[in-house]
Backbone as CSV, one residue per row, in Angstrom:
resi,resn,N_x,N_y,N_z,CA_x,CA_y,CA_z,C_x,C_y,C_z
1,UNK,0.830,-1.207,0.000,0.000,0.000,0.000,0.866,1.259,0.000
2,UNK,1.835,1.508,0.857,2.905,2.990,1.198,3.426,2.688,0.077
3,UNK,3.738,1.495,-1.009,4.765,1.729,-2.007,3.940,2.330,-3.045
4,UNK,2.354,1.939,-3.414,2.037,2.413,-4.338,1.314,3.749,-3.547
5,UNK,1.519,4.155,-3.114,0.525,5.221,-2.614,2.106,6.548,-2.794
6,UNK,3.656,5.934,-2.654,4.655,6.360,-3.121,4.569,6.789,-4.608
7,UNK,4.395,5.883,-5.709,4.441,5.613,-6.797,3.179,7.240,-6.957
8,UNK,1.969,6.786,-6.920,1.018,7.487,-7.427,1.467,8.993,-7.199
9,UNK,1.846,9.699,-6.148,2.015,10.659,-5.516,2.903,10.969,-5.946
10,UNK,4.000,10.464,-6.537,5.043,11.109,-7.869,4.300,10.857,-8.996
11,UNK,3.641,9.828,-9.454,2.851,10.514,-10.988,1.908,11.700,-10.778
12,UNK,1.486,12.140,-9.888,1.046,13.454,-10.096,1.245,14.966,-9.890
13,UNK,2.523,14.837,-9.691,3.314,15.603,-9.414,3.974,16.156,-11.259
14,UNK,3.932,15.262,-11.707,4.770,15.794,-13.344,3.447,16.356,-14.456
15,UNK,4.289,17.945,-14.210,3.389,18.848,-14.640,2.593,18.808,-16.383
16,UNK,3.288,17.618,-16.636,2.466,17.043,-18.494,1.501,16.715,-17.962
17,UNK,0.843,16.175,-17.179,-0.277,15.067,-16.695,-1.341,15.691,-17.036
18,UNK,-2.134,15.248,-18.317,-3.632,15.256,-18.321,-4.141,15.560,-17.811
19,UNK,-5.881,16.307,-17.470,-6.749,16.450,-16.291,-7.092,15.047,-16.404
20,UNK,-7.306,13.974,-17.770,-8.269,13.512,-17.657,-7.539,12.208,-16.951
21,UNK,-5.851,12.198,-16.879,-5.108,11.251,-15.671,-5.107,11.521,-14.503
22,UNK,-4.655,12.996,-14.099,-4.509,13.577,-12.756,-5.679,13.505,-11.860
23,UNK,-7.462,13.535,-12.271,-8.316,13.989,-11.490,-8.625,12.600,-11.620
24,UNK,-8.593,11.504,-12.170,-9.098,10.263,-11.550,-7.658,9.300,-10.635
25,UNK,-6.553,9.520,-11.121,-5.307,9.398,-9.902,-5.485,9.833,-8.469
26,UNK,-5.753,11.177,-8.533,-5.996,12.012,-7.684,-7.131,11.164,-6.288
27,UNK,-8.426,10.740,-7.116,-9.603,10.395,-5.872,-8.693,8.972,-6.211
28,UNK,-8.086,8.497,-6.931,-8.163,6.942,-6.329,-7.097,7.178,-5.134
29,UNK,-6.148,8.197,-5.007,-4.946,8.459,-4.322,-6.074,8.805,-2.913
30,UNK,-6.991,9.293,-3.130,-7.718,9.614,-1.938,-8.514,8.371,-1.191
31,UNK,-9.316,7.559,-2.135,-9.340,6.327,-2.189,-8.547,5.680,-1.048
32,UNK,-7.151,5.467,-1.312,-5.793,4.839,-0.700,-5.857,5.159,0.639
33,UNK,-5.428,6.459,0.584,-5.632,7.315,2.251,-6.811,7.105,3.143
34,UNK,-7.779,6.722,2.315,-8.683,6.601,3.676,-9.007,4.962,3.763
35,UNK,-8.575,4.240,3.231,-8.125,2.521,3.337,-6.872,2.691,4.218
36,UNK,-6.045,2.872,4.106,-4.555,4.075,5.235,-5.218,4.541,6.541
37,UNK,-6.493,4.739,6.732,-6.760,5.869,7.850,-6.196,6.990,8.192
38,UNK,-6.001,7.364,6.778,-5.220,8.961,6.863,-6.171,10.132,5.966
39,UNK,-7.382,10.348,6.608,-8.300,11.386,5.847,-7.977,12.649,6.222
40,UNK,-6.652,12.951,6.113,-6.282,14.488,6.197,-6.264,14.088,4.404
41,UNK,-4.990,13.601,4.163,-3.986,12.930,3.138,-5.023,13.165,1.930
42,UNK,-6.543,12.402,2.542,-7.567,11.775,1.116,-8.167,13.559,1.484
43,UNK,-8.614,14.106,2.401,-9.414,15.391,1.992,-8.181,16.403,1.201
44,UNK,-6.811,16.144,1.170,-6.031,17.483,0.281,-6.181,16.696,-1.165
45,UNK,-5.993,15.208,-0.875,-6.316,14.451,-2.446,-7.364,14.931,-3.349
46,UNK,-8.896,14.943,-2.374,-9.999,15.362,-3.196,-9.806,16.587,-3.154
47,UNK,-9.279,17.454,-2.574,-9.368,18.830,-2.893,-8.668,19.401,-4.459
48,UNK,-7.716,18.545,-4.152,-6.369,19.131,-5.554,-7.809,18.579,-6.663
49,UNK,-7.996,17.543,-6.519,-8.880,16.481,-7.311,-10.773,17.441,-8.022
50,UNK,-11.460,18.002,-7.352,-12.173,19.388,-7.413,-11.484,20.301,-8.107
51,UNK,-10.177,20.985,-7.853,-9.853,22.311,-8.220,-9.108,21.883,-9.845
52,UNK,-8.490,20.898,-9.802,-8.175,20.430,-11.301,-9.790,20.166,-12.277
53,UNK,-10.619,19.703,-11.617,-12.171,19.064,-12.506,-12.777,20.591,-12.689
54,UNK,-12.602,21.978,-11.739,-13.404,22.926,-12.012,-12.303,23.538,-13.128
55,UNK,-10.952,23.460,-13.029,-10.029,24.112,-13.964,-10.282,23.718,-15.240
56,UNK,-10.747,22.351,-15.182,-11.027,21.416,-16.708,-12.245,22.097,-16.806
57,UNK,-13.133,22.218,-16.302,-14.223,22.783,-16.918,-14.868,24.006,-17.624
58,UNK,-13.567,24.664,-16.631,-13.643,26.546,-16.908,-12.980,26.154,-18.063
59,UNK,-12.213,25.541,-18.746,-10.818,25.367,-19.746,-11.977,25.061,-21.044
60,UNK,-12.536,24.090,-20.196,-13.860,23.478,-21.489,-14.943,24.001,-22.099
61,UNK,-15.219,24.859,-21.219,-16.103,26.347,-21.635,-15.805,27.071,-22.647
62,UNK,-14.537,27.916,-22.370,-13.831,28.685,-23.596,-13.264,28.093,-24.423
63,UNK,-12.933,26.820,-24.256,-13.079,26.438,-25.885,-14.040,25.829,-26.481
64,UNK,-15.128,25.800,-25.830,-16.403,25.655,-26.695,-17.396,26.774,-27.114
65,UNK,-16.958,27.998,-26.194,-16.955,29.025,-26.734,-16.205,29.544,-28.451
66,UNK,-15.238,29.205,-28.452,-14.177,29.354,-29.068,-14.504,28.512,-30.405
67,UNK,-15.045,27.263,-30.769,-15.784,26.578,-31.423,-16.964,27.611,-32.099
68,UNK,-17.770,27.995,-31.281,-18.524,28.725,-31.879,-17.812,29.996,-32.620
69,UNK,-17.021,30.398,-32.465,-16.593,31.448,-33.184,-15.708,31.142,-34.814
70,UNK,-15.458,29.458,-34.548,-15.136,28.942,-36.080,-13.672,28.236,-36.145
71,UNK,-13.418,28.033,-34.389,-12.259,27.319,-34.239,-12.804,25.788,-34.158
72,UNK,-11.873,24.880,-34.722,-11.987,23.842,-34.925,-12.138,22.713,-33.890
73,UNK,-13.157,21.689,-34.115,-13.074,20.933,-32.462,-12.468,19.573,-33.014
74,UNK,-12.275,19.192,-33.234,-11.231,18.362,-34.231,-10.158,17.689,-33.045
75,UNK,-9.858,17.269,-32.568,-8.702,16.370,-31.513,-9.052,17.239,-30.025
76,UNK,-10.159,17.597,-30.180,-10.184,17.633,-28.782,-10.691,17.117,-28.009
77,UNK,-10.192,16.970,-26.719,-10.258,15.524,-25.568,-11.775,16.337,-24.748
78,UNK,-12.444,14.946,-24.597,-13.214,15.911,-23.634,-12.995,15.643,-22.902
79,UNK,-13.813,16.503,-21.490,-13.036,16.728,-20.003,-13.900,15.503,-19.226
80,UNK,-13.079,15.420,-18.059,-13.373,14.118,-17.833,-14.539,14.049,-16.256
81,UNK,-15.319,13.217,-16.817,-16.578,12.783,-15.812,-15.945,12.580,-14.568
82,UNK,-16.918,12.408,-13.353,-16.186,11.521,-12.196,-17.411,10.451,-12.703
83,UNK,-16.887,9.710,-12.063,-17.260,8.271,-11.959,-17.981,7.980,-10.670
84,UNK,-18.648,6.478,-10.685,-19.102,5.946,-9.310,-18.037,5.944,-8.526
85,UNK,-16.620,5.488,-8.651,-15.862,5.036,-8.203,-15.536,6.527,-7.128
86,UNK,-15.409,7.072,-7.840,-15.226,8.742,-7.569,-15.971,9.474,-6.727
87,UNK,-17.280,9.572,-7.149,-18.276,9.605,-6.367,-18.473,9.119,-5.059
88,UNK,-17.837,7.929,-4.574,-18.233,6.970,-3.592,-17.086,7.550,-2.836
89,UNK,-15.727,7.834,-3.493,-14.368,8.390,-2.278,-15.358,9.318,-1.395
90,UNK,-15.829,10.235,-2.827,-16.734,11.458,-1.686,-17.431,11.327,-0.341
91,UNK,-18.417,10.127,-0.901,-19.412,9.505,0.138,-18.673,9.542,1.574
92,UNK,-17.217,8.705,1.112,-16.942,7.458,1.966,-16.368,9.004,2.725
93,UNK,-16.075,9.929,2.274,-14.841,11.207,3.183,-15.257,11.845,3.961
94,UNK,-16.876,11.987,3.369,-18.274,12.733,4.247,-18.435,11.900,5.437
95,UNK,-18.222,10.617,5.249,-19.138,9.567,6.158,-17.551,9.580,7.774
96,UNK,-16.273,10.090,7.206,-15.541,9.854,7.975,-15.513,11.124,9.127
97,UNK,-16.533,12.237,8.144,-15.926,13.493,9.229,-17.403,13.337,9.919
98,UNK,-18.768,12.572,9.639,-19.848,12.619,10.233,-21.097,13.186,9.600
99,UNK,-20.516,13.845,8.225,-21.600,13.998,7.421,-22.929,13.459,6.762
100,UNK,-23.491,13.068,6.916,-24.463,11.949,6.777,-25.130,12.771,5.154
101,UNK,-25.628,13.752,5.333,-26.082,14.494,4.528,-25.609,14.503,2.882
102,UNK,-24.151,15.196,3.256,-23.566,14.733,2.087,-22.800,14.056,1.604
103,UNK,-22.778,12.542,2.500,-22.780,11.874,1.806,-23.533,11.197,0.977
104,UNK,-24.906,10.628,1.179,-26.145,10.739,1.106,-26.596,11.343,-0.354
105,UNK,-25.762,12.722,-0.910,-25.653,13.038,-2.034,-25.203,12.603,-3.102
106,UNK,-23.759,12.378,-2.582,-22.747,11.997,-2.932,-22.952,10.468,-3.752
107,UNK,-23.845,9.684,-2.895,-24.038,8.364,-3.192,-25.105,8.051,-4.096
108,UNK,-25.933,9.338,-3.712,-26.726,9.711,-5.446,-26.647,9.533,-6.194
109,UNK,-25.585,10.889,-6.429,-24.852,11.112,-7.887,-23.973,9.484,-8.498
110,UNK,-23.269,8.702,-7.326,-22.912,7.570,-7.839,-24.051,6.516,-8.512
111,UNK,-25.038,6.843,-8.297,-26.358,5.788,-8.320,-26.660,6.281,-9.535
112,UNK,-26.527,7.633,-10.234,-26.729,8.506,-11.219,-26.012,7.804,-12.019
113,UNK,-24.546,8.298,-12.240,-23.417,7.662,-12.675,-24.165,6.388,-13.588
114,UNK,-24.115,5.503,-12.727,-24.468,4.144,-12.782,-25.587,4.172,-14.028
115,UNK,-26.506,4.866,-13.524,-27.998,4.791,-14.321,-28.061,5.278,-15.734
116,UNK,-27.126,6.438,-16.312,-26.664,6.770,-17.064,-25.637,6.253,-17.537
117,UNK,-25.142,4.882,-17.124,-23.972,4.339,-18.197,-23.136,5.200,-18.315
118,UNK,-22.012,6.123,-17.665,-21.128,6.610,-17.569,-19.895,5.563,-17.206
119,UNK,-20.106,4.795,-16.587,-19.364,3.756,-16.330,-19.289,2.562,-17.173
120,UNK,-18.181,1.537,-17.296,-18.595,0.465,-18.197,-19.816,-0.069,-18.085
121,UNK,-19.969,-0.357,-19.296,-21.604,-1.786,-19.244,-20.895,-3.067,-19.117
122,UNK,-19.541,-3.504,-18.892,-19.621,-4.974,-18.175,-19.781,-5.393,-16.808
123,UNK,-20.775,-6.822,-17.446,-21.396,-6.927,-16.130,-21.027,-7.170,-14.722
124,UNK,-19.340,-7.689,-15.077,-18.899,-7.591,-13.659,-19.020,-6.538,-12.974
125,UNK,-17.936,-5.396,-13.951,-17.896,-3.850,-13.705,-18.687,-3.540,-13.034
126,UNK,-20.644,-3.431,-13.516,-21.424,-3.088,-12.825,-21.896,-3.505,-11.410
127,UNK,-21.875,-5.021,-11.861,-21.987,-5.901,-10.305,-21.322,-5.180,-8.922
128,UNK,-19.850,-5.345,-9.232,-19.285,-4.154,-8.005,-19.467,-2.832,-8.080
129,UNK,-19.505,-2.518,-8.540,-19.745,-1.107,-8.372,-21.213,-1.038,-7.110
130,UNK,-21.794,-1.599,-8.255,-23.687,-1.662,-7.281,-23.253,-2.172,-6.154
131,UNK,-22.063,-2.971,-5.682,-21.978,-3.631,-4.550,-21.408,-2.427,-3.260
132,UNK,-20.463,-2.025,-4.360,-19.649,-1.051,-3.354,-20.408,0.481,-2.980
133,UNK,-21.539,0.525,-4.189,-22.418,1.769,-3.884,-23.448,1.140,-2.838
134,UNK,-23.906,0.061,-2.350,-24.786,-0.780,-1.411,-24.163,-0.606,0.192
135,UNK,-22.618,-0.951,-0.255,-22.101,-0.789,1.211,-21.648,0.604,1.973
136,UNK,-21.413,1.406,0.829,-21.507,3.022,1.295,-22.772,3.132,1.959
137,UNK,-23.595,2.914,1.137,-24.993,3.583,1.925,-25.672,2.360,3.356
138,UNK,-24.985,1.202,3.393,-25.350,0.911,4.270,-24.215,1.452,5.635
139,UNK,-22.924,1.859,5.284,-22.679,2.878,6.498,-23.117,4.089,6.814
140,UNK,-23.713,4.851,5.794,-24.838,6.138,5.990,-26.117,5.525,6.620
141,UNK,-26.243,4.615,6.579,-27.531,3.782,7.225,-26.974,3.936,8.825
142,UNK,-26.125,3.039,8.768,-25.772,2.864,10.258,-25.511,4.516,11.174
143,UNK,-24.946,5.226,10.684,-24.531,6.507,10.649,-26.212,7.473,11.637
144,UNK,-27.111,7.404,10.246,-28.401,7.575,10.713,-28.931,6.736,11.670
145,UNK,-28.459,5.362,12.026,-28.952,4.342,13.246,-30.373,3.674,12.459
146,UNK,-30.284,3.666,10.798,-30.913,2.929,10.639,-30.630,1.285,10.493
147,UNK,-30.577,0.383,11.143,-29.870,-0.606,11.078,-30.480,-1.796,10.332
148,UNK,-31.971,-1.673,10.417,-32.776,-2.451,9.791,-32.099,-2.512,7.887
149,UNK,-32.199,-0.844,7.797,-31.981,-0.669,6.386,-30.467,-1.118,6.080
150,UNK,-29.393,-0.930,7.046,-28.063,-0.975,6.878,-27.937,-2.824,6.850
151,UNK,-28.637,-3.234,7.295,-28.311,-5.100,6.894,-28.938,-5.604,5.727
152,UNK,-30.198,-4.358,5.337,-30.373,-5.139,4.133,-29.446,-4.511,3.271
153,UNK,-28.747,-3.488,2.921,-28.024,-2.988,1.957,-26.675,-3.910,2.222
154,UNK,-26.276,-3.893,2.953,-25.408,-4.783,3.041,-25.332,-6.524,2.716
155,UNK,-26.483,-6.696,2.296,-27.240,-8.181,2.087,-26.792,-8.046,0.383
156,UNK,-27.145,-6.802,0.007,-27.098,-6.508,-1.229,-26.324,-6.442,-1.927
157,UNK,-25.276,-5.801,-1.024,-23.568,-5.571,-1.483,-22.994,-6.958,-1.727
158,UNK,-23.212,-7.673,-0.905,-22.605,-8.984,-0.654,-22.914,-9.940,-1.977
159,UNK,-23.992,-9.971,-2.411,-24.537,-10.541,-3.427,-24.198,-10.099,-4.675
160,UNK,-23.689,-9.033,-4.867,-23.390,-8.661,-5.525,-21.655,-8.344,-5.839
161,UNK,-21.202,-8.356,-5.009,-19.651,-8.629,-4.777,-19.461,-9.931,-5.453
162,UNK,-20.336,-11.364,-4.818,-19.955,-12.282,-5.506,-20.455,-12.660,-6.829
163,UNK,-21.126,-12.038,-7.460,-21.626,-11.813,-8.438,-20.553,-11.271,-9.572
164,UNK,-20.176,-10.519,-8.991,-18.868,-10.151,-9.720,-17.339,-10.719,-9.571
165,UNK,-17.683,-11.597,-8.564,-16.232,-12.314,-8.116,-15.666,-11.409,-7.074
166,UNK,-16.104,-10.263,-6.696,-15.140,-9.288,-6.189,-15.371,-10.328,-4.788
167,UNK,-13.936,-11.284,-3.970,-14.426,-11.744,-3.412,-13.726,-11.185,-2.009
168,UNK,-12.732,-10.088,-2.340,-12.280,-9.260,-0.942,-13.433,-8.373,-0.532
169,UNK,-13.547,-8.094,-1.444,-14.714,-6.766,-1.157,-16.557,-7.480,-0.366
170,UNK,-16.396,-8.767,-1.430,-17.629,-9.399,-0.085,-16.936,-10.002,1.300
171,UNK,-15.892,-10.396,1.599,-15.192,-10.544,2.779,-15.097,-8.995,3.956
172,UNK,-15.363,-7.879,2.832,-15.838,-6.457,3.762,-16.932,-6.427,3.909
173,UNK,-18.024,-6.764,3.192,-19.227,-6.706,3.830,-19.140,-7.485,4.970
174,UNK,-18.929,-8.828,4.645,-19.094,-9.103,6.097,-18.545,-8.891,7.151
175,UNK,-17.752,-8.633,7.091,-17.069,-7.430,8.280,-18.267,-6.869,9.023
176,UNK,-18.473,-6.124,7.632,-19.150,-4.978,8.086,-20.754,-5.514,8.693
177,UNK,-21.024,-6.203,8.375,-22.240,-7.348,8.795,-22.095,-7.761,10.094
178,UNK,-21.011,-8.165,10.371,-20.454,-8.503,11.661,-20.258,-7.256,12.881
179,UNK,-19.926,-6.120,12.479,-20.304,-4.814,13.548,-21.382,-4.256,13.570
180,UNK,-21.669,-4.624,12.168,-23.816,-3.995,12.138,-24.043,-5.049,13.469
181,UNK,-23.844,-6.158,13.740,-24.998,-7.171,14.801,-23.959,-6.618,15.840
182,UNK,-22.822,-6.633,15.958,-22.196,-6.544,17.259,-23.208,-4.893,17.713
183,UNK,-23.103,-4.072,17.061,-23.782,-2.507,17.706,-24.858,-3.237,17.985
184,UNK,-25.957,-4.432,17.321,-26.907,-4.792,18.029,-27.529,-5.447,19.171
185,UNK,-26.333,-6.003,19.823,-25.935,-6.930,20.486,-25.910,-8.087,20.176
186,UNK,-25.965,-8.478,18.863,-26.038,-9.793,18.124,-24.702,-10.477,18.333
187,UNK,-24.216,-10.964,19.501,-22.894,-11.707,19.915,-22.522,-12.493,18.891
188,UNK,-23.456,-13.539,18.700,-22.856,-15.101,18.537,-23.107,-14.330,16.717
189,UNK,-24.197,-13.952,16.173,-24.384,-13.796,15.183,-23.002,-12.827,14.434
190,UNK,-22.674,-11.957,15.171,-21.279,-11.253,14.854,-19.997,-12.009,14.770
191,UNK,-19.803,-13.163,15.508,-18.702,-13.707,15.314,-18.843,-15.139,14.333
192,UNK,-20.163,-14.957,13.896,-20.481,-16.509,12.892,-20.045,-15.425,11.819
193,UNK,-20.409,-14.241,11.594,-19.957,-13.405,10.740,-18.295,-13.217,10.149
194,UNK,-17.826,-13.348,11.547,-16.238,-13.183,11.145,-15.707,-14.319,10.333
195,UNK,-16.359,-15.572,11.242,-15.931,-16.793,10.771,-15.786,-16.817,9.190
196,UNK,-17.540,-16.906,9.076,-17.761,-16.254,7.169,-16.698,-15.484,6.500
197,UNK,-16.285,-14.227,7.408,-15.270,-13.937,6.626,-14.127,-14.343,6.059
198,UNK,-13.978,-14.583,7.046,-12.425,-15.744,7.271,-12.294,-16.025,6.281
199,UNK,-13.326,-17.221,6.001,-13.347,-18.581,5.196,-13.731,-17.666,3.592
200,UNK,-13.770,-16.820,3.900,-14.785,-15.718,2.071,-13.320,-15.633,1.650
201,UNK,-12.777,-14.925,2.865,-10.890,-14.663,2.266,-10.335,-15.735,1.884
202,UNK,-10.047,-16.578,2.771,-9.141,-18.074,2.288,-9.863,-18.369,0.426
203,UNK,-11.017,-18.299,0.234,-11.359,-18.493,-0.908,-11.001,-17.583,-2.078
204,UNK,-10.581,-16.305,-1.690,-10.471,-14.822,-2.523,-8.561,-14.596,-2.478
205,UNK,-8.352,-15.164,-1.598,-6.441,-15.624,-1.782,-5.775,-16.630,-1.703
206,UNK,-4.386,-16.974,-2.104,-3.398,-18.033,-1.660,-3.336,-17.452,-0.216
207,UNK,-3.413,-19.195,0.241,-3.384,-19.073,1.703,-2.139,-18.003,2.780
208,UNK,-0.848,-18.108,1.593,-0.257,-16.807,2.382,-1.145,-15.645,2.676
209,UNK,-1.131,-15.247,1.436,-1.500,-14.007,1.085,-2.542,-13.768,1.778
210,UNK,-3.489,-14.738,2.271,-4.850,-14.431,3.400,-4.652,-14.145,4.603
211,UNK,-3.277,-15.128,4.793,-2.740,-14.703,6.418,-2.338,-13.878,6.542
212,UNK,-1.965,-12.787,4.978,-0.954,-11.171,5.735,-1.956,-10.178,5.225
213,UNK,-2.868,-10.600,5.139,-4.131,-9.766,4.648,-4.201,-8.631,5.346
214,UNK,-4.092,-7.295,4.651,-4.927,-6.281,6.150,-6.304,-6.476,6.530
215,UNK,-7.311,-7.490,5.989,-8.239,-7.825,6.266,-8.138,-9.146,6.605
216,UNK,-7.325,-9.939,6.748,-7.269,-10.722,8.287,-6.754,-10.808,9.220
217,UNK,-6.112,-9.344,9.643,-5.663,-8.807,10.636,-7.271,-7.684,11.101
218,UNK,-7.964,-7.306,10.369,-9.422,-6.968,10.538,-10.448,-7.959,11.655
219,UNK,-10.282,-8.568,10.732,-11.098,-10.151,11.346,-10.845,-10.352,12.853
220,UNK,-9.554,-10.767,13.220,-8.299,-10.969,13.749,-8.860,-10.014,15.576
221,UNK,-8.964,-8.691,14.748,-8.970,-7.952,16.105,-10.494,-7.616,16.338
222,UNK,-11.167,-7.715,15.055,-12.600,-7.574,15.757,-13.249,-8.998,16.565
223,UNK,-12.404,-10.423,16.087,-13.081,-11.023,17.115,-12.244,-10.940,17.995
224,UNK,-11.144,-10.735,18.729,-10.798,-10.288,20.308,-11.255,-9.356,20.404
225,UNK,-12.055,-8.483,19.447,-12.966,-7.517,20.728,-14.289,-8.008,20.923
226,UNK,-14.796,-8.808,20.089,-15.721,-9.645,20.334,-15.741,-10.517,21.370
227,UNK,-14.723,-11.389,22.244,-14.263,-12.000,23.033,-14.172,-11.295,23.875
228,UNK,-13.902,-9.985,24.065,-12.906,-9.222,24.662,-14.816,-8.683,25.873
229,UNK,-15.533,-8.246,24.989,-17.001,-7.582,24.969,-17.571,-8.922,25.518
């Protein structure tokens, strides 16, 4: 993770860089940081990440202005969308400082995204995406203390993770399945949860690679606090 989060943070630094490389580098770099637990890092990420997308846009204006006056549009790039993927950093940055609201928006516009085919039409592609836009809003669920709604979205994510194969990302739902019941007092049901996880990972890696998992070091410490509780 620190090596590529190294790597990225010098490609955007070299002043050739595209908007339409820099502003999706940019949120996945923000992305990184808050998987890191470093949302200072991801809020200057999305910030640079905004002020480059409004620069592209003011840029995209006058020369479509400029078009109309009889200049040629001929090789020009258009400026670049955010994405679900993009969309969801937002969610996820709102949801870290307590915003419920906008994130809530945020997860909209990803649902938008989606609905409008801005994103690929393969069906894996879509599968996660819908999965990972399911589990955002089931932590805006929890957030609001709706919990009823936050297990079924999370029911959703999950199904859809494996739907797409994404099989780390359904090993986070259940995680996250597993602290939805623990806030409920759902003991035994929270740690049948971990178990699930466990066993979701061993299936989604070589068995090294599961044991140095940062998500089975996840597992790991939420059931000693499960034990612990």
């Amino acid at each position: 993770m620190l090596d590529a989060l190294a790597t990225l943070t010098e490609v955007i630094q070299q002043p050739e860089l595209s908007a339409n490389v820099r502003i999706p580098t940019l949120f996945l770099l923000a992305q990184m940081h808050i998987e890191n637990d470093d949302s200072i890092c991801a809020e200057q990420c999305i910030q640079r990440g905004l002020r480059s997308l409004g620069q592209q846009t003011h840029s995209h204006r006058d020369w479509s202005n400029s078009v109309g006056t009889g200049t040629s549009a001929q090789g020009k790039i258009q400026p670049y969308s955010l994405g679900v993927r993009d969309w969801l950093t937002l969610a996820i940055q709102s949801l870290t400082i307590g915003d419920v609201e906008s994130s809530l928006s945020w997860i909209w516009q990803a649902d938008r995204a989606l609905a409008c085919g801005v994103t690929s039409s393969a069906s894996s592609v879509q599968a996660r995406q819908i999965g990972d836009l399911q589990a955002v809003l089931a932590c805006a669920m929890v957030q609001n203390k709706c919990f009823e709604e936050a297990d079924r979205c999370l029911l959703a994510a999950y199904q859809q993770h494996l739907e797409a194969e994404s099989y780390e990302s359904a090993c986070r739902d259940l995680i996250l399945t597993s602290r939805l019941a623990a806030i409920q007092g759902q003991a035994d049901r929270a740690y049948s949860l971990l178990d699930a996880a466990e066993c979701q990972l061993i299936l989604a890696l070589p068995s090294h690679a599961a044991e140095n998992s940062p998500l089975a070091d996840t597992i790991r410490s939420d059931r000693y606090a499960e034990l612990a509780f």
